[in-house]
C-alpha positions in Angstrom: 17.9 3.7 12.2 17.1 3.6 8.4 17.2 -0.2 8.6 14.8 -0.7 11.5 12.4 1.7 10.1 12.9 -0.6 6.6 12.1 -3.3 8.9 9.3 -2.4 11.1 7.5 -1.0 7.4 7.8 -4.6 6.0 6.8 -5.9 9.0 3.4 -3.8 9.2 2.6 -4.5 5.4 3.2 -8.5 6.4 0.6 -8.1 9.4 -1.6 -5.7 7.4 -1.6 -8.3 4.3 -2.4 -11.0 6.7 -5.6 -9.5 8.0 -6.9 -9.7 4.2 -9.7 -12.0 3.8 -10.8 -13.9 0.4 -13.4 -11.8 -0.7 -11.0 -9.0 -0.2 -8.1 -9.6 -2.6 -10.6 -8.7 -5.2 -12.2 -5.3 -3.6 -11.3 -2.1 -4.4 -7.5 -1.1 -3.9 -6.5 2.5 -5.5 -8.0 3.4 -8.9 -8.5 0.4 -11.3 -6.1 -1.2 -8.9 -7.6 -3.9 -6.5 -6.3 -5.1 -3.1 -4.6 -8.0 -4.9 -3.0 -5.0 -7.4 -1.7 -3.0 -5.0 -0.4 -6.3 -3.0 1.7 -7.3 -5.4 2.9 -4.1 -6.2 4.1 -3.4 -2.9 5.8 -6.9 -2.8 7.7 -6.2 -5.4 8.7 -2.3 -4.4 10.0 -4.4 -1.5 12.2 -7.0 -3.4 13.5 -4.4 -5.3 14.7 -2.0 -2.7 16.3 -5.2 -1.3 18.0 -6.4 -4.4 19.2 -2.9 -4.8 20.7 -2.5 -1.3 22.6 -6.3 -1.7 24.3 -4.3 -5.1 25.7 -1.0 -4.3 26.0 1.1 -7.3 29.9 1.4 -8.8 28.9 4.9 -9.0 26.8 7.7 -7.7 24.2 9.4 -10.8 22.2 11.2 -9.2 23.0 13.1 -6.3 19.5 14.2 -5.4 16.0 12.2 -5.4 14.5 15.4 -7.4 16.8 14.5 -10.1 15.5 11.6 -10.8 
């Protein structure tokens, strides 16, 4: 379930990104952030999560996400 929720978000930011026009990348995003900004950013949340999942952790640190 976690997985095809993982996959149908990554999914929707692919369509979403595609709709993007040239003009665009340089428009407004969040903040000081433009489209292109918060593009990349996203990308690489994504890579992350997935580099993280293909390495589990030899140990558990944190128990709960408010510990962090």
């Amino acid at each position: 379930m976690i997985r095809e929720a993982y996959d149908d978000a990554a999914a929707t930011f692919v369509d979403t990104v595609g709709t993007i026009k040239g003009h665009q990348w340089q428009g407004p995003g969040l903040g000081v952030w433009t489209v292109r900004d918060l593009v990349g950013h996203a990308s690489r949340a994504f890579l992350t999560v997935e580099g993280y999942l293909s390495r589990p952790a030899p140990a558990v640190e944190l128990t709960r996400p408010v510990d962090y």
